[in-house]
Every structure is written in C-alpha cells, then in structure tokens.
C-alpha positions as CSV (number, residue, x, y, z in Angstrom):
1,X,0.0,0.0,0.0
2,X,1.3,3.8,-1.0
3,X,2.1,5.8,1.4
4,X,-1.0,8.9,1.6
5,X,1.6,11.5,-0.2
6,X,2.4,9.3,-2.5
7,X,-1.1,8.3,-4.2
8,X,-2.6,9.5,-7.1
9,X,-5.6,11.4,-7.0
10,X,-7.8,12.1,-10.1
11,X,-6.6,15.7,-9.9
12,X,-3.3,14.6,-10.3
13,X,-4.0,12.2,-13.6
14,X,-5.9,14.8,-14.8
15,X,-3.5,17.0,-14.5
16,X,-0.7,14.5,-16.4
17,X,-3.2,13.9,-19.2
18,X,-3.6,18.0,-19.7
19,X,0.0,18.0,-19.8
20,X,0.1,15.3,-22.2
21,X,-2.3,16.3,-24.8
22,X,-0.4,19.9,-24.7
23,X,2.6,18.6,-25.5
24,X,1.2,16.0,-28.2
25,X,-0.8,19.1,-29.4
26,X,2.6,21.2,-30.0
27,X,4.6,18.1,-31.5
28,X,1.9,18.4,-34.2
29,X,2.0,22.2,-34.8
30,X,5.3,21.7,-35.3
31,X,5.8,18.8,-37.3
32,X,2.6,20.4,-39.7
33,X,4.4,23.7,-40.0
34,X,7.9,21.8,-41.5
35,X,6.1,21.6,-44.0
36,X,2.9,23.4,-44.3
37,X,-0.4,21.2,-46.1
38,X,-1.4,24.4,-47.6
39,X,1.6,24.4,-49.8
40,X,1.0,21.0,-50.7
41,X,-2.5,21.4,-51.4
42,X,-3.0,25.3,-53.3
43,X,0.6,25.8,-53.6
44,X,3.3,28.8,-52.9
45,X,0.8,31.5,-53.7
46,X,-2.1,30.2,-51.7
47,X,0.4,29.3,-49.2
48,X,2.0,33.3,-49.1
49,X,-1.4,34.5,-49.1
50,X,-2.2,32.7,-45.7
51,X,0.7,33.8,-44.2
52,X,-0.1,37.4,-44.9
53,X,-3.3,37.6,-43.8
54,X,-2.2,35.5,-40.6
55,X,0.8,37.7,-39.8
56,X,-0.2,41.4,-41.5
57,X,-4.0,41.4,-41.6
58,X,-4.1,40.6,-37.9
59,X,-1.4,43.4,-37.3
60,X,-4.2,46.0,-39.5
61,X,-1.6,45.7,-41.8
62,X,-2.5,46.5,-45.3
63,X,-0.9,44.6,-48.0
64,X,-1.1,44.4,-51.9
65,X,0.3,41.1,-53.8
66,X,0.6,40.6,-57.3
67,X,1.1,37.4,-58.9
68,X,0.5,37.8,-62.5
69,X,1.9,34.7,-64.2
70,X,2.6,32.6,-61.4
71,X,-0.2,32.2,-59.6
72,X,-1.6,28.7,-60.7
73,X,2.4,27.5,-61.7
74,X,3.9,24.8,-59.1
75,X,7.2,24.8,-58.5
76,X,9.5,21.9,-57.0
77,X,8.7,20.9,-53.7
78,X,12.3,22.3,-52.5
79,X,11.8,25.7,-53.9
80,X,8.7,25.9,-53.1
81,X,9.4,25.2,-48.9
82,X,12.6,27.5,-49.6
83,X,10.5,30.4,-51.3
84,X,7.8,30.3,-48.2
85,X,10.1,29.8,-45.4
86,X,12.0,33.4,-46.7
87,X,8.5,35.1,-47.6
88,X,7.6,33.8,-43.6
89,X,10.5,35.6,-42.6
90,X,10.3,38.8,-44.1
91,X,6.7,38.9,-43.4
92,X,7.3,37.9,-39.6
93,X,10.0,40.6,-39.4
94,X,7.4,42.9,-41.3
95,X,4.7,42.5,-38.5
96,X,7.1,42.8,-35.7
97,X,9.4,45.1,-36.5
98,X,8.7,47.5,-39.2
99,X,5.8,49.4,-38.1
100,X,4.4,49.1,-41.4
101,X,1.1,50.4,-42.7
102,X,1.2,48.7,-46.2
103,X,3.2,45.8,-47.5
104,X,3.9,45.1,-51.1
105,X,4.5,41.7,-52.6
106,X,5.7,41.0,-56.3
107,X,6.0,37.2,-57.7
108,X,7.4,37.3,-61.3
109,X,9.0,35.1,-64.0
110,X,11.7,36.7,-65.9
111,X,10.3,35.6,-69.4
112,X,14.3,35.1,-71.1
113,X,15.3,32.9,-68.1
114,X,12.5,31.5,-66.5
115,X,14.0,32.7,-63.3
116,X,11.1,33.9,-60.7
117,X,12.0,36.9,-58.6
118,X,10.3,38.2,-55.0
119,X,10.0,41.3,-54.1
120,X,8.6,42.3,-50.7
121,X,8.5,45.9,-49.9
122,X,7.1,47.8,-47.1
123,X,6.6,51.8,-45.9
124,X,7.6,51.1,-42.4
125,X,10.9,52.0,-40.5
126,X,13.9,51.2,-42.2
127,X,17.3,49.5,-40.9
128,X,20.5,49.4,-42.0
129,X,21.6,46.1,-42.7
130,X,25.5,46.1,-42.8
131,X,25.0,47.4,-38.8
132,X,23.5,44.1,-38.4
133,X,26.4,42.1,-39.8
134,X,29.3,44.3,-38.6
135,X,30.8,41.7,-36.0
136,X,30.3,39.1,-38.4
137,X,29.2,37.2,-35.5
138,X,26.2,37.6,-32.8
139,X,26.6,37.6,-29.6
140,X,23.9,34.8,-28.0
141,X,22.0,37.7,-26.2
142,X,21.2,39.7,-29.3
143,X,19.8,37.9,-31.6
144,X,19.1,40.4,-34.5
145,X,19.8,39.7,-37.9
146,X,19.5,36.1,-37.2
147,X,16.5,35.5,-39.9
148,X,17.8,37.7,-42.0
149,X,20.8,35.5,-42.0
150,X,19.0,32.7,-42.3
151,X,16.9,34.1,-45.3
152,X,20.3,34.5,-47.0
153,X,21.1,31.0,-46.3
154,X,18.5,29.5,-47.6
155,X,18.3,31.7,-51.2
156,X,22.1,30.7,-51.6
C-alpha cells in the first residue's frame, strides 16, 4: 500500500493527461508547419497569401500582392518550402518590427530565363543592414539579424 503523499488522485491524472495532450498538441504544430499542407495542397501562392493575412492582416496591416503569371504555376517541392520559409520571414519581421502600414509583394518570371524573382516591400521604419552584420558574428544575447541570415542562407 502507498504511502498517503504518494497516491494519485484524479486531480493529479488529470493534471498529467492535460499535460500530455499539450505537449502532443505542440509536437503536431510543429511537425505540420515543417512543411505546411497548404503548400502542398493550393501551392506557394495560396500558401503566401495565408501567411499574410495571418501575420499582417491581424497586425491592421495592409498589403497588396501581385502574382501575375505565377499564380496557378507549381514549383519543386524544394523551392517551393525555400520560397515560403524566406517570404515567412520577411513577413514575420514585417509584423514585428517595421511598423508598417502597407506591404507590397511581387511574384514574377523573368520571361528570357524562367527565373522567378520576390519582391517584398514595405513603408515602415527602415534598418541598415550592414549594422547588423558588422561583427560578423552575434553575440547569444542579441539575436538580430538572425532571420535575415537565415533568409540568405536559404536563397544561396
């Protein structure tokens, strides 16, 4: 027989399984966001256009995208993730940092060489970015730059 601290009360397991279903609930956010359905599913435009409603049109953010000629094209899978994980990016740092009223955001195929070009642009507060790189290397407390880095990264 346990000991009276040692027993488990319904409050307890109740407690365990809230705890359990939380974390079960983020493994899947995070395992569905390596690779979002809705790129799978409508593809990198439908996919952008989610992302700026979730992250600008909840910040009363206005934003204007034009897509003319790519907007029912699919890309490879890799480029596609690539393209959206940069877009997220910007678009995160947009919302957080820019104190932007409107954001404008160009998809087009350069015709000759089939090359597609992005082009986000916003009327918010400016930064320099060679201030951010100037060490060449972040200390672990200030983090800035670090997506910007990594958006460079990944278009390499």
């Amino acid at each position: 027989m346990q000991a009276p601290s040692e027993e488990i009360s319904l409050k307890k397991l109740d407690l365990i399984r809230s705890i359990i279903v939380n974390a079960s609930e983020g493994v899947t956010a995070i395992v569905q966001n390596l690779r979002p359905t809705l790129l799978d599913d409508l593809g990198l435009v439908a996919a952008i256009k989610s992302l700026l409603d979730m992250h600008l049109s909840e910040n009363n953010i206005t934003y204007f995208i034009n897509t003319t000629g790519v907007a029912d094209r699919r890309f490879r899978p890799e480029m596609e993730i690539t393209l959206f994980r940069i877009v997220q990016e910007a678009i995160t740092n947009v919302a957080r940092h820019a104190r932007a009223e409107h954001v404008f955001v160009l998809f087009k195929i350069d015709s000759n060489s089939q090359v597609l070009h992005v082009e986000i642009e916003d009327d918010g507060e400016g930064f320099l970015l060679n201030s951010l790189y100037a060490a060449g290397v972040h200390d672990a407390k200030d983090l800035r730059g670090l997506g910007l880095l990594g958006m460079k990264e990944r278009s390499s």
